[in-house]
FIKOLZA-1660 file (N, C-alpha, C; in steps of 0.1 Angstrom, whole numbers, plus 5000, padded with zeros to 4 digits):
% residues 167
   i   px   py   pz ch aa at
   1 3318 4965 9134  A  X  N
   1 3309 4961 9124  A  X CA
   1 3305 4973 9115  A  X  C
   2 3308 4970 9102  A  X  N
   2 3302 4981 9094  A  X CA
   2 3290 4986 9095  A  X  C
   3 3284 5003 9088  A  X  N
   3 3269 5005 9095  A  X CA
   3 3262 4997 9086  A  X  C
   4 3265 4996 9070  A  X  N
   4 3255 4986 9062  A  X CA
   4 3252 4974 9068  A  X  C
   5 3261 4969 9076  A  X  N
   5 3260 4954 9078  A  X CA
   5 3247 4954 9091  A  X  C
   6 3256 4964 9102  A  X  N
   6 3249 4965 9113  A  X CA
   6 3231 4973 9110  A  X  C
   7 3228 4975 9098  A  X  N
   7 3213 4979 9096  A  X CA
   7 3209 4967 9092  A  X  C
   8 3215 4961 9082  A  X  N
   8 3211 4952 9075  A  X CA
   8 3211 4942 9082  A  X  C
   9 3216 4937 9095  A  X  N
   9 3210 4925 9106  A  X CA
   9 3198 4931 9111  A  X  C
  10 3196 4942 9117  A  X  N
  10 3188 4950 9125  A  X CA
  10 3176 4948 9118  A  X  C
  11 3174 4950 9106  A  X  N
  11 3162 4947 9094  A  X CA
  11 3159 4932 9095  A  X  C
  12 3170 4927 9092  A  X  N
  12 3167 4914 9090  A  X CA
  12 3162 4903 9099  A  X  C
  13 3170 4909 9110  A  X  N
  13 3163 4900 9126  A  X CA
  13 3151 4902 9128  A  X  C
  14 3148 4919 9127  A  X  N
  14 3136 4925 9129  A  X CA
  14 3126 4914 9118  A  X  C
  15 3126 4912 9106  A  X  N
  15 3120 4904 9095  A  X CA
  15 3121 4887 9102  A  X  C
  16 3129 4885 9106  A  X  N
  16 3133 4871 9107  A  X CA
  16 3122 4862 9121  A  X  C
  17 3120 4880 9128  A  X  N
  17 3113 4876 9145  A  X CA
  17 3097 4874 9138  A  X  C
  18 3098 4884 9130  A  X  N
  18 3082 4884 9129  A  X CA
  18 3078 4874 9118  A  X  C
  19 3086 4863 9111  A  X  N
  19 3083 4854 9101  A  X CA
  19 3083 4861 9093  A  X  C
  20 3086 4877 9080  A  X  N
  20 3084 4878 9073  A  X CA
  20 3099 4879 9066  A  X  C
  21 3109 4873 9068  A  X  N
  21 3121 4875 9065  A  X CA
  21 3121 4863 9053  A  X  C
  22 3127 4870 9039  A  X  N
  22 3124 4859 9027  A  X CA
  22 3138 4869 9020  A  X  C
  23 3148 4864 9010  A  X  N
  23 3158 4875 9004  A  X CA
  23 3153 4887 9001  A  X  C
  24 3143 4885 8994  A  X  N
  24 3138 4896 8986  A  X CA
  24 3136 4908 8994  A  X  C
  25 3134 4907 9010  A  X  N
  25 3135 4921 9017  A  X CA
  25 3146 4924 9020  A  X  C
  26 3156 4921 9018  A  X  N
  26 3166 4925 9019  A  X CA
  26 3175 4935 9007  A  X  C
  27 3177 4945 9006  A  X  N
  27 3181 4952 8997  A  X CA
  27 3198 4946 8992  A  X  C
  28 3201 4947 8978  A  X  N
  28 3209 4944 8971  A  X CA
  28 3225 4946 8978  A  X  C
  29 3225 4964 8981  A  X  N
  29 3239 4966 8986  A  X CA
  29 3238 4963 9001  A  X  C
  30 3229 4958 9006  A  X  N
  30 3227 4951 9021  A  X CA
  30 3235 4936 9021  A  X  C
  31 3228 4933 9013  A  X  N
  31 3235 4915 9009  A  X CA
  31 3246 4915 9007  A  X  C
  32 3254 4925 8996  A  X  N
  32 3263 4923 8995  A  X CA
  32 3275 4926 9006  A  X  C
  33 3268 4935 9014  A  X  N
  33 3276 4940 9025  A  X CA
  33 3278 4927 9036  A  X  C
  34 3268 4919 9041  A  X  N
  34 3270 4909 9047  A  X CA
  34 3273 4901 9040  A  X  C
  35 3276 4894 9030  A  X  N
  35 3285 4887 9021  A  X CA
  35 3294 4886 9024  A  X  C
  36 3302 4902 9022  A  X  N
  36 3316 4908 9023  A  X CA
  36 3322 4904 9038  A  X  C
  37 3311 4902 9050  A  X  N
  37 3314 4903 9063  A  X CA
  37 3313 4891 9068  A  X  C
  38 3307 4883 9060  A  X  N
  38 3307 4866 9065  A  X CA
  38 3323 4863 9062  A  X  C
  39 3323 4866 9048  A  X  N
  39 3340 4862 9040  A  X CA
  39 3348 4866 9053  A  X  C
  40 3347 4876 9057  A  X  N
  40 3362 4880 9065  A  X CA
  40 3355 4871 9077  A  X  C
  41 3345 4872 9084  A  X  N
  41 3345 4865 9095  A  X CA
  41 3347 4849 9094  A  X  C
  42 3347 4843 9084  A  X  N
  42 3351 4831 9082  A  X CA
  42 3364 4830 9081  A  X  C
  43 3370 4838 9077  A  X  N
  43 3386 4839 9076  A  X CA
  43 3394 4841 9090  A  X  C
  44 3386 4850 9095  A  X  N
  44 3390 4858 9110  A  X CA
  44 3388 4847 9119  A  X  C
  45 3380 4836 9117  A  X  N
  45 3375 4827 9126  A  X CA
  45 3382 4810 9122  A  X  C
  46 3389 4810 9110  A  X  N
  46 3399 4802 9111  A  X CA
  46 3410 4801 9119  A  X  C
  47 3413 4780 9124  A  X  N
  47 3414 4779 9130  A  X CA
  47 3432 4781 9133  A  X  C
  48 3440 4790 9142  A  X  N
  48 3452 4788 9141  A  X CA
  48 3462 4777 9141  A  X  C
  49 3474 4777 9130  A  X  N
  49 3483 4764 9130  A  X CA
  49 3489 4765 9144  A  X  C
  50 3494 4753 9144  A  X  N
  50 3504 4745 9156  A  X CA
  50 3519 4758 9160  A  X  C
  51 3521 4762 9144  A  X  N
  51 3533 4771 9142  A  X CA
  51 3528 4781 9154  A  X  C
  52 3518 4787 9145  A  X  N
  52 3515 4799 9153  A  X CA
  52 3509 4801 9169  A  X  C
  53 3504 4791 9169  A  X  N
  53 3501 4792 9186  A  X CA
  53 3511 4783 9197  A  X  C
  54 3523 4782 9191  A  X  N
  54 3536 4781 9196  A  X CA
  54 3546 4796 9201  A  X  C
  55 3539 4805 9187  A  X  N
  55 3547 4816 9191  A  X CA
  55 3538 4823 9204  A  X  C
  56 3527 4823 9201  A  X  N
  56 3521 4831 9215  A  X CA
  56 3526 4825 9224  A  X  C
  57 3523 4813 9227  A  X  N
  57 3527 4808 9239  A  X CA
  57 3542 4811 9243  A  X  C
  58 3549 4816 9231  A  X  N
  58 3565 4821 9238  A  X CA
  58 3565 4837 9242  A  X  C
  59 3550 4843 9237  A  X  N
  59 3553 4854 9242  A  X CA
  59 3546 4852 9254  A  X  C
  60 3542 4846 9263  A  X  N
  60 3539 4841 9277  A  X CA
  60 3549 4832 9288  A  X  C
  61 3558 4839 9291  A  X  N
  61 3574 4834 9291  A  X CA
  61 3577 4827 9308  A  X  C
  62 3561 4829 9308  A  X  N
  62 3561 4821 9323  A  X CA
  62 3549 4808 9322  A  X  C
  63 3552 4801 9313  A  X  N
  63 3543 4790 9306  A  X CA
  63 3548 4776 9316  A  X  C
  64 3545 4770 9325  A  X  N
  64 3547 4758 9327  A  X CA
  64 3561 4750 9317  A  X  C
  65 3558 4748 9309  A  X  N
  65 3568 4743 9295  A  X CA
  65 3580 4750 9301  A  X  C
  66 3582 4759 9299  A  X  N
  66 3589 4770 9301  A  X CA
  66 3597 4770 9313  A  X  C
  67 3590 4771 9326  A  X  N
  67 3597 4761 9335  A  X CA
  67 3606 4753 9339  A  X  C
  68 3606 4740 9331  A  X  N
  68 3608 4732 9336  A  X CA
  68 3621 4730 9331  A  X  C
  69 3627 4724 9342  A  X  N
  69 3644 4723 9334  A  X CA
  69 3647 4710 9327  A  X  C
  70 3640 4697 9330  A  X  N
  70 3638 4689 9319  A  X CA
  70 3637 4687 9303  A  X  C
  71 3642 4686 9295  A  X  N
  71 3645 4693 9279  A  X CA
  71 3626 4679 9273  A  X  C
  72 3629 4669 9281  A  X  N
  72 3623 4661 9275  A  X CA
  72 3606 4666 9283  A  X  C
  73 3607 4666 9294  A  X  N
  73 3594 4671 9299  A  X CA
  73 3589 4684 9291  A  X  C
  74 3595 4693 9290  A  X  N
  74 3592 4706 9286  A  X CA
  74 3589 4701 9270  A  X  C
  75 3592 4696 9263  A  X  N
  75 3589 4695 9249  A  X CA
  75 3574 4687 9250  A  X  C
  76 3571 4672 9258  A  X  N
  76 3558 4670 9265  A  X CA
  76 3552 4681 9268  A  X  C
  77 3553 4691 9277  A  X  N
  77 3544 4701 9284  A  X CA
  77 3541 4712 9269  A  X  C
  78 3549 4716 9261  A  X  N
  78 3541 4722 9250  A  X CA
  78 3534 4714 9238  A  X  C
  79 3538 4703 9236  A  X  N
  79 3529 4695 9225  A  X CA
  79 3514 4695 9233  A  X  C
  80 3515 4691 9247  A  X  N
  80 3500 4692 9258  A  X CA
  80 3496 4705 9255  A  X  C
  81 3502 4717 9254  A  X  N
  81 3496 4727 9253  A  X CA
  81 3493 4735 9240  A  X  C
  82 3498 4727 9230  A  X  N
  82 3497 4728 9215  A  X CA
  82 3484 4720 9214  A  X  C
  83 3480 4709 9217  A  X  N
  83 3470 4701 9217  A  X CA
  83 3459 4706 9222  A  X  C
  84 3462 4710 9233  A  X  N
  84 3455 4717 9244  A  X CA
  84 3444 4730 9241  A  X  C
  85 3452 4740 9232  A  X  N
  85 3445 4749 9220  A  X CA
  85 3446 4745 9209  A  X  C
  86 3444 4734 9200  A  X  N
  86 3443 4738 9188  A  X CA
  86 3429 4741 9186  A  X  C
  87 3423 4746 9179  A  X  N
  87 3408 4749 9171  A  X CA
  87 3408 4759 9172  A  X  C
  88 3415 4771 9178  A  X  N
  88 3414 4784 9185  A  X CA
  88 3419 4794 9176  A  X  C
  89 3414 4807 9172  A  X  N
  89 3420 4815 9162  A  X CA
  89 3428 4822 9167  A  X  C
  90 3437 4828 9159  A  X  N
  90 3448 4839 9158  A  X CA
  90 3449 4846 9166  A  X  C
  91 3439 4856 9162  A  X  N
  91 3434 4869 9171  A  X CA
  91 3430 4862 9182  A  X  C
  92 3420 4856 9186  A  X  N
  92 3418 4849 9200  A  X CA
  92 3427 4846 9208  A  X  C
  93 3440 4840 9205  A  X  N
  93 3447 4834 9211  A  X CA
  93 3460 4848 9213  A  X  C
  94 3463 4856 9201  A  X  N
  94 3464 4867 9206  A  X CA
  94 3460 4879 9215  A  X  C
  95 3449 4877 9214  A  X  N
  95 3445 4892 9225  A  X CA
  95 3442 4886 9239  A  X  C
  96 3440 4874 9239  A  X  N
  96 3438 4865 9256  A  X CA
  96 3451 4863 9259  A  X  C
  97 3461 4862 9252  A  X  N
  97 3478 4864 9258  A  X CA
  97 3481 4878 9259  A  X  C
  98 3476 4887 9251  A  X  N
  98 3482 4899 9254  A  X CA
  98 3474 4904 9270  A  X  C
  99 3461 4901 9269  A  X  N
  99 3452 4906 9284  A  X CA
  99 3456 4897 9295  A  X  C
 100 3468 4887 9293  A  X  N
 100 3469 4882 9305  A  X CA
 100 3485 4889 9308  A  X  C
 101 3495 4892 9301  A  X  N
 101 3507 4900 9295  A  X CA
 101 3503 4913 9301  A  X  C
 102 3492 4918 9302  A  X  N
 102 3492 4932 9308  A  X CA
 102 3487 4930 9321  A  X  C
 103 3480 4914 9328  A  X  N
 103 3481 4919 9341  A  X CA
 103 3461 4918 9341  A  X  C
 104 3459 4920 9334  A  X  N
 104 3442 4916 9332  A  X CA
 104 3436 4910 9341  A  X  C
 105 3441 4898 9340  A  X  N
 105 3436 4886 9349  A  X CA
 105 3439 4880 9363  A  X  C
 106 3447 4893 9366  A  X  N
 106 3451 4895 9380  A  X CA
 106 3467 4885 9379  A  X  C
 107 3471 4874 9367  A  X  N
 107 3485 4870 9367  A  X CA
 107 3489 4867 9354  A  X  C
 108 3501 4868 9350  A  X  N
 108 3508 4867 9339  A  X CA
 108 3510 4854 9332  A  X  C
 109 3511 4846 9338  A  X  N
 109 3512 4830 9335  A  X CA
 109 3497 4825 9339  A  X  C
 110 3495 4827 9326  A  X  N
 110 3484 4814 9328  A  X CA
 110 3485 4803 9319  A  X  C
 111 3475 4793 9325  A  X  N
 111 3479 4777 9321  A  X CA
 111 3472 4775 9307  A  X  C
 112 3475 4770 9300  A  X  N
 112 3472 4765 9284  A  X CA
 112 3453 4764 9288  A  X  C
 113 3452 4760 9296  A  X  N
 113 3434 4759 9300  A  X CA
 113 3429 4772 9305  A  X  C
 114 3438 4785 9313  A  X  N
 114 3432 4795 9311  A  X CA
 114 3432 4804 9297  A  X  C
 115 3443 4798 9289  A  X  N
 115 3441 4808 9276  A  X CA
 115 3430 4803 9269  A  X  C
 116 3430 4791 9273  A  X  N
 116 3419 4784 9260  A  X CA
 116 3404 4791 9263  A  X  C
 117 3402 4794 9281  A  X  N
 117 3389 4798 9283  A  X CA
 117 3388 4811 9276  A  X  C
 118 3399 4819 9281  A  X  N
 118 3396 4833 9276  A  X CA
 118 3393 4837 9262  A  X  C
 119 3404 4826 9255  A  X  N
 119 3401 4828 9239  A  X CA
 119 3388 4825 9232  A  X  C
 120 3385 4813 9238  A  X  N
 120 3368 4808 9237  A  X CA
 120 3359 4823 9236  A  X  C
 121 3363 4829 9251  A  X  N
 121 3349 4838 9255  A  X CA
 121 3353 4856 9243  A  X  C
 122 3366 4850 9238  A  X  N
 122 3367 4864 9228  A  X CA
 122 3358 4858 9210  A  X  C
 123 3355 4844 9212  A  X  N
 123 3353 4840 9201  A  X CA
 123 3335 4844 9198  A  X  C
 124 3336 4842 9211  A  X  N
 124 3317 4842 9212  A  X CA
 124 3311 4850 9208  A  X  C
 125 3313 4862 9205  A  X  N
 125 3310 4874 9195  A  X CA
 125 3309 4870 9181  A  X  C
 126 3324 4870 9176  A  X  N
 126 3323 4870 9165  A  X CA
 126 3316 4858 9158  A  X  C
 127 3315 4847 9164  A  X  N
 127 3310 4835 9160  A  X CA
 127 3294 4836 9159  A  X  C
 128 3287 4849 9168  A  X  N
 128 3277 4846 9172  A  X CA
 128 3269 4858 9157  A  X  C
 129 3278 4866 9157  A  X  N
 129 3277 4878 9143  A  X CA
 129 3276 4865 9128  A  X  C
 130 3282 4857 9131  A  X  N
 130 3289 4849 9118  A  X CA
 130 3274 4841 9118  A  X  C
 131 3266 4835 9129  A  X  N
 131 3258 4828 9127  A  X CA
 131 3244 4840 9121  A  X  C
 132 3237 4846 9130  A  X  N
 132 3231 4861 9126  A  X CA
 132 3234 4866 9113  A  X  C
 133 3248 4867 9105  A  X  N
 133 3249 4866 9092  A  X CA
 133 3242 4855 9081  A  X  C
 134 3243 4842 9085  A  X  N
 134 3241 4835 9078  A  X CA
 134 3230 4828 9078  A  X  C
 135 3218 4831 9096  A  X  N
 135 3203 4832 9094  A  X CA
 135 3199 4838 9082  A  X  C
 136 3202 4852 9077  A  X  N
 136 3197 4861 9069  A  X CA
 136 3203 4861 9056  A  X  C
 137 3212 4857 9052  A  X  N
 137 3216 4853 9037  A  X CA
 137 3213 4834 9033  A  X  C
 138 3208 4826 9043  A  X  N
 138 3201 4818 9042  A  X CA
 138 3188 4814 9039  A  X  C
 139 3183 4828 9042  A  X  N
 139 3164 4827 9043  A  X CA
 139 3159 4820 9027  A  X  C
 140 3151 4817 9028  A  X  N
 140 3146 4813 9018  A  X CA
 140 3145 4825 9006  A  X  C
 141 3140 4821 8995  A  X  N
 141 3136 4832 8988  A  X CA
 141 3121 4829 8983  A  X  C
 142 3116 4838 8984  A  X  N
 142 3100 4840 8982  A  X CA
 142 3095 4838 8967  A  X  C
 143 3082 4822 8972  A  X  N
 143 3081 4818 8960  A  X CA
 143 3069 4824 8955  A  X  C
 144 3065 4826 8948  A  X  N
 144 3050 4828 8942  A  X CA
 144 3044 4816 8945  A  X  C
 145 3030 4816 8951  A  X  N
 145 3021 4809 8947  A  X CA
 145 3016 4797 8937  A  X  C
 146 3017 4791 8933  A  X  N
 146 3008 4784 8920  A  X CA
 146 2995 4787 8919  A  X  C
 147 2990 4791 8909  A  X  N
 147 2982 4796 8907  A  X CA
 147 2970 4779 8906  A  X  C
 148 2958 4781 8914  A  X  N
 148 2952 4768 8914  A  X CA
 148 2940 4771 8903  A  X  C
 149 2938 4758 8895  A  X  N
 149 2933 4758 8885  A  X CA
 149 2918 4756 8891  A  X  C
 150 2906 4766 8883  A  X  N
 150 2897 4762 8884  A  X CA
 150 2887 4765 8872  A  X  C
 151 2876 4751 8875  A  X  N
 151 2867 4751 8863  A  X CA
 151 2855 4763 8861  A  X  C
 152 2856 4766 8851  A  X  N
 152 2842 4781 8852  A  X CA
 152 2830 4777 8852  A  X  C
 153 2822 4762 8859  A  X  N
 153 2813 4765 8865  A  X CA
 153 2818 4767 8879  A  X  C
 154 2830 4760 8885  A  X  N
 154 2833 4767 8899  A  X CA
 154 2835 4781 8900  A  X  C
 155 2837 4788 8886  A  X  N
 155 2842 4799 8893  A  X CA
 155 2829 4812 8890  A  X  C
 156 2821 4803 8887  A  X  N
 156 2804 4808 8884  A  X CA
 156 2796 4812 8894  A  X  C
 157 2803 4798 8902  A  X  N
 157 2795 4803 8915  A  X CA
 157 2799 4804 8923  A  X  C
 158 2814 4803 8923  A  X  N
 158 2823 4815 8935  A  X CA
 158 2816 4827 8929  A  X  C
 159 2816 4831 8918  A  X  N
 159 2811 4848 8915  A  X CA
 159 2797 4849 8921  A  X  C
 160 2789 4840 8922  A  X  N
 160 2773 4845 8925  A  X CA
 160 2776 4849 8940  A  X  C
 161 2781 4832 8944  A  X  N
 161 2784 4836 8960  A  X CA
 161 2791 4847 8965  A  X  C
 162 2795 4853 8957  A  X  N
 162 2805 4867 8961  A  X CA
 162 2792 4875 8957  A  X  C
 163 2785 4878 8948  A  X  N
 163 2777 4888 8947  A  X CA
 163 2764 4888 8958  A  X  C
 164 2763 4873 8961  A  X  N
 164 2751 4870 8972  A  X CA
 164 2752 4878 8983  A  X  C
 165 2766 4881 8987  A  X  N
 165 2771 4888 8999  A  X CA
 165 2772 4900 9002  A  X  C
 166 2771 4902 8993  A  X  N
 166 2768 4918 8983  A  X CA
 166 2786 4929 8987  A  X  C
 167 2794 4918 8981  A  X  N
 167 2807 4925 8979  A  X CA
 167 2808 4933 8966  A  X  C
% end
């Protein structure tokens, strides 16, 4: 995470905990920095095509699917497991094949339901930055007041009564 970005939550949470969090505390090249960081985390966090999480799955070459010597079952067992992950991003679904590919998880073949957990738990971060982003470029913006109208015998003797008190 950039350091602009990562001050500019830090401020903003800090604002957000204690109810004083409104745009206006937030400095210009701050905003724009989490702007910049939502865009890619929204992109980053899109959801991978069918294409693409076909190919991970062939870089996990001990897939169930894969297995089986059946032409017609095996084409069943990856549509199940195409199905099985869709909603899941790129990177997610990449780095939870590569960490099971080196042995991570104590085995190399894991089932369409362990990549989906692992990719889940690599999402949880970034999803959770994306939300934290969008508390604070959400906040309201700080309205003025209306100014309440009053008549100058009321404010005759709001003045005495202020003087009675000897302010």
């Amino acid at each position: 995470m950039p350091l602009e970005v990562r001050a500019a939550l830090t401020a903003g949470l800090s604002a957000l905990a204690d109810g004083s969090l409104h745009r206006e505390v937030i400095p210009a090249t701050a905003l724009a920095a989490l702007q910049a960081r939502r865009q890619a985390l929204t992109a980053a966090l899109y959801p991978a095509s069918r294409k693409e999480i076909a190919v991970v799955l062939a870089t996990l070459g001990g897939m169930p699917s894969q297995t089986v010597t059946n032409p017609d079952e095996a084409l069943a067992l990856v549509r199940q497991d195409l199905e099985d992950l869709d909603g899941l991003t790129l990177a997610s679904l990449q780095a939870a094949a590569r960490e099971y590919r080196q042995g991570k998880h104590g085995r190399w073949r894991p089932s369409a339901g362990d990549l989906y957990v692992r990719a889940r738990e690599l999402e949880v971060e970034p999803r959770g930055e994306l939300c934290r982003i969008g508390q604070l470029l959400d906040a309201p913006a700080l309205t003025k007041p209306k100014p309440v109208p009053i008549s100058p015998a009321k404010f005759a003797e709001l003045k005495a009564l202020i003087r009675g008190i000897g302010a």
